[in-house]
N, C-alpha and C positions, 0 to 999 in steps of 0.2 A: 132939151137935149140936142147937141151941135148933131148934123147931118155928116155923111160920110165925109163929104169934100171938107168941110170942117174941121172935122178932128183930124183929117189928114194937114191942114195945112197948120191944126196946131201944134201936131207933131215935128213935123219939122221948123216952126221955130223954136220950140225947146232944145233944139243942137244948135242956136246960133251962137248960143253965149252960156257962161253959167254950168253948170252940173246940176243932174237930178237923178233920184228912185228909181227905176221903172222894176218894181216886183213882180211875181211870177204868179199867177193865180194858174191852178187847175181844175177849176171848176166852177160854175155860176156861184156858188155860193160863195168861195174863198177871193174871186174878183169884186163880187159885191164888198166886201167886208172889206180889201184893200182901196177901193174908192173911198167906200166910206172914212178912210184915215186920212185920206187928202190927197193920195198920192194921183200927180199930174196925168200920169201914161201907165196904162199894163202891158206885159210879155205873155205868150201865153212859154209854156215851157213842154215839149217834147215829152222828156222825164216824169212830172207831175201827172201827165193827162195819160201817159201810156198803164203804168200803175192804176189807176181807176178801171182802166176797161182789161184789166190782168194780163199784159202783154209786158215785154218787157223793153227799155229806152230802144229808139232806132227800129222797131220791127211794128208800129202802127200802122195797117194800112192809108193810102192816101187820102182816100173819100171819107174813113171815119177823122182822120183830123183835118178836111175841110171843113168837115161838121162842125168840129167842134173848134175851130180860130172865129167859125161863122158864129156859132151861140155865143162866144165870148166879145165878140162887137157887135151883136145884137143889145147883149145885154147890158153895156157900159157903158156911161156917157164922157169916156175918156179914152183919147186914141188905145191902139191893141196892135202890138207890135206880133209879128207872127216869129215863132222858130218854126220855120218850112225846114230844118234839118236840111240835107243835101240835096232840100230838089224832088226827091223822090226818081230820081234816077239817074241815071250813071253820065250817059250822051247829053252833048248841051240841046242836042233839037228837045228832049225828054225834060230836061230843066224848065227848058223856056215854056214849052205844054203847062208846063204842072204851075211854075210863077205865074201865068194868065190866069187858071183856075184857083191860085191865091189869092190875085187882086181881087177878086169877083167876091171872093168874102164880105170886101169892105176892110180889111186890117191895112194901117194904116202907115207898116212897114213891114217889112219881112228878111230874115237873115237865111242863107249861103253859106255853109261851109265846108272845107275841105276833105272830110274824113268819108275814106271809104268804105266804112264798116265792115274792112275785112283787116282782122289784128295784123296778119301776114304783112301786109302791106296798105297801114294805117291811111297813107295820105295820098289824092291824088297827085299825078307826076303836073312837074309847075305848069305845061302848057296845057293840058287837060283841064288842070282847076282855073285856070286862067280862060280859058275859050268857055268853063261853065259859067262865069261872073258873066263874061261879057253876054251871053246869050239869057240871062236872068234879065240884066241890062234894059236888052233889047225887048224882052217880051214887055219889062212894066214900061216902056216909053210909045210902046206898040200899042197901047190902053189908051192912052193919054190921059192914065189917072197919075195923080203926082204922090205916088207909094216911095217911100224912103227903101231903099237896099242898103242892108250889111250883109257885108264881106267878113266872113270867119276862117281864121287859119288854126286849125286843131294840134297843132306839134305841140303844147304843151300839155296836153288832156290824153293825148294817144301816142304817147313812149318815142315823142321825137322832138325832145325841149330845146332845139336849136335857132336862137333869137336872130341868125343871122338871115336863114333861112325864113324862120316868120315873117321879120320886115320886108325881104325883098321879096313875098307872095302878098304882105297888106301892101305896099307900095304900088304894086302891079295891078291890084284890086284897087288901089284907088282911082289910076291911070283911066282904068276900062269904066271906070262910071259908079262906083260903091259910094254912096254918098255917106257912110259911116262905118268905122275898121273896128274887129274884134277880134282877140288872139285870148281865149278864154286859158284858163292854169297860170296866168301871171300873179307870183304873190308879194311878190316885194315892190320898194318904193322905186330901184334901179330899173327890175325890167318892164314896170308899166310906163314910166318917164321915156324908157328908149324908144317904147314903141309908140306914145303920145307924139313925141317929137319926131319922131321919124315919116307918121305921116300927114303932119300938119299943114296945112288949117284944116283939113277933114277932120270930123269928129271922131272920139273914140268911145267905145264900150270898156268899161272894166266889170269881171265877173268876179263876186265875193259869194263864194258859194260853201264856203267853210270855214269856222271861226278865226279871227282875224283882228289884231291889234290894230290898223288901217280902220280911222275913221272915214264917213263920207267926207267931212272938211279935210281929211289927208289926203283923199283921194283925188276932189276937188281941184286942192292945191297944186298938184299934177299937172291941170290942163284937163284932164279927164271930162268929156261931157255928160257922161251916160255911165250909170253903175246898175249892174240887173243881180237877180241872185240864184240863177237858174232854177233848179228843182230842189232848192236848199229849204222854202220854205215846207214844200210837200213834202221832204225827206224827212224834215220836221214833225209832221203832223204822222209821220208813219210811226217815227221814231215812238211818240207816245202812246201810238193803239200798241205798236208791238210791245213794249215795255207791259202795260197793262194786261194785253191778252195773255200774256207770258205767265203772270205773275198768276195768274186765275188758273192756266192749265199745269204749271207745272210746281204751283206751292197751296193752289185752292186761297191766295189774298186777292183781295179788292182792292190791296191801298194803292193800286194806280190810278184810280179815278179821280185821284187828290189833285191833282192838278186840273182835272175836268172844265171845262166853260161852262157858266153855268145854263140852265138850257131859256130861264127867263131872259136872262141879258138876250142871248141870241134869236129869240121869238119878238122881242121888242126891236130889235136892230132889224130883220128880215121884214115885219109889218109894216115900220115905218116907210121904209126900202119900197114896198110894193105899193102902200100909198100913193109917196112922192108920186111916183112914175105913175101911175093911174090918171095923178090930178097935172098933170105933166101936157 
């Protein structure tokens, strides 16, 4: 299993060239199972992990999802990209605190973004979000670990889908030191191309987080380095308790457990799992 500095530095060669996966595990067990498919890199996702502990997106406290970016590169022998969400607070001196107690995880990139979880007034104002980038910046080069930062600009996820304004906030985030741009709610082939191009050679994120004609090879073909799929898979996984619990409480059927995993496969997959790493 590669050591921190390791998967750090394998992580950042995976944006030098090429496109890849990086799916969203929220929780040991659903990270385990996405290694096991092959995939290069995991994300952990905000969304996914807030759900498990009955909170709901954006209101996790800070310490319990240290916790938990920390158990998920603990337990993976493939870098772990963090959604640190906004910092965990407002002030850049409060960002740059909280991104030092990020590195210290061991994840082996962490994203930035713009929204201010307040609907009133979605996003921060551009020099605000701009002095928080650079002050996230500052704190991972302040480590001297070599953690990747992305830079996220929310206008299309929180009721402000204006592409001109996106680019010229991922532009400005690339300026200040964002070694990777993400502008999540892009769903066409025109505005993920404008915003790939706009700020190249930095790499880009694109987020497929709800069904979608756009292959990875469409996406690829873009320029695109990085495709994630935020809390899509756990939305997933909700999707089918809730259909099934549903169907029990409110018709007395079982037939939602037809789609079930079976629980052999998944005691065979987790054994072996725990083997390996034993004999590791």
């Amino acid at each position: 299993m590669p050591d921190i500095a390791e998967k750090r530095e394998i992580f950042r060669r995976l944006h030098d060239s090429g496109c890849f996966v990086i799916p969203n595990p929220w929780d040991v067990g659903s990270a385990r199972y996405l290694q096991h498919l092959g995939f290069k890199a995991l994300a952990t996702t905000s969304l996914g992990y807030a759900y498990t502990t009955g909170y709901a997106d954006g209101e996790v406290p800070l310490g319990l999802m240290l916790d938990h970016i920390a158990e998920l590169v603990e337990t993976s022998d493939v870098p772990v990209n963090a959604d640190f969400e906004g910092g965990f607070a407002h002030d850049p001196e409060g960002v740059a605190e909280n991104v030092t107690a990020c590195v210290s995880t061991g994840a082996a990139g962490l994203s930035i973004e713009d929204a201010t979880g307040d609907k009133a007034v979605p996003l921060y104002p551009f020099e605000q979000a701009l002095a928080r980038i650079k002050a996230a910046r500052a704190a991972i080069d302040k480590t001297g670990e070599q953690v990747m930062l992305t830079a996220r600009s929310e206008g299309f996820i929180r009721g402000r889908p204006d592409m001109d304004e996106t680019i010229r906030r991922l532009q400005a985030f690339a300026e200040a030191g964002a070694d990777c741009l993400y502008a999540p709610g892009l769903t066409s082939r025109e505005e993920m191309k404008a915003v790939i191009e706009a700020v190249a050679p930095k790499p880009v994120n694109i987020l497929v987080g709800w069904p979608s004609t756009l292959s990875v090879q469409d996406i690829a073909s873009l320029g695109a380095r990085r495709i994630s799929v935020g809390g899509a898979l756990a939305r997933s996984a909700w999707g089918g308790f809730m259909r099934a619990a549903r169907q029990i409480a409110e018709g007395g059927s079982f037939g939602g457990f037809a789609d079930a995993a079976p629980a052999a496969d998944l005691n065979a997959l987790f054994r072996e799992d725990r083997q390996k790493r034993s004999d590791a």
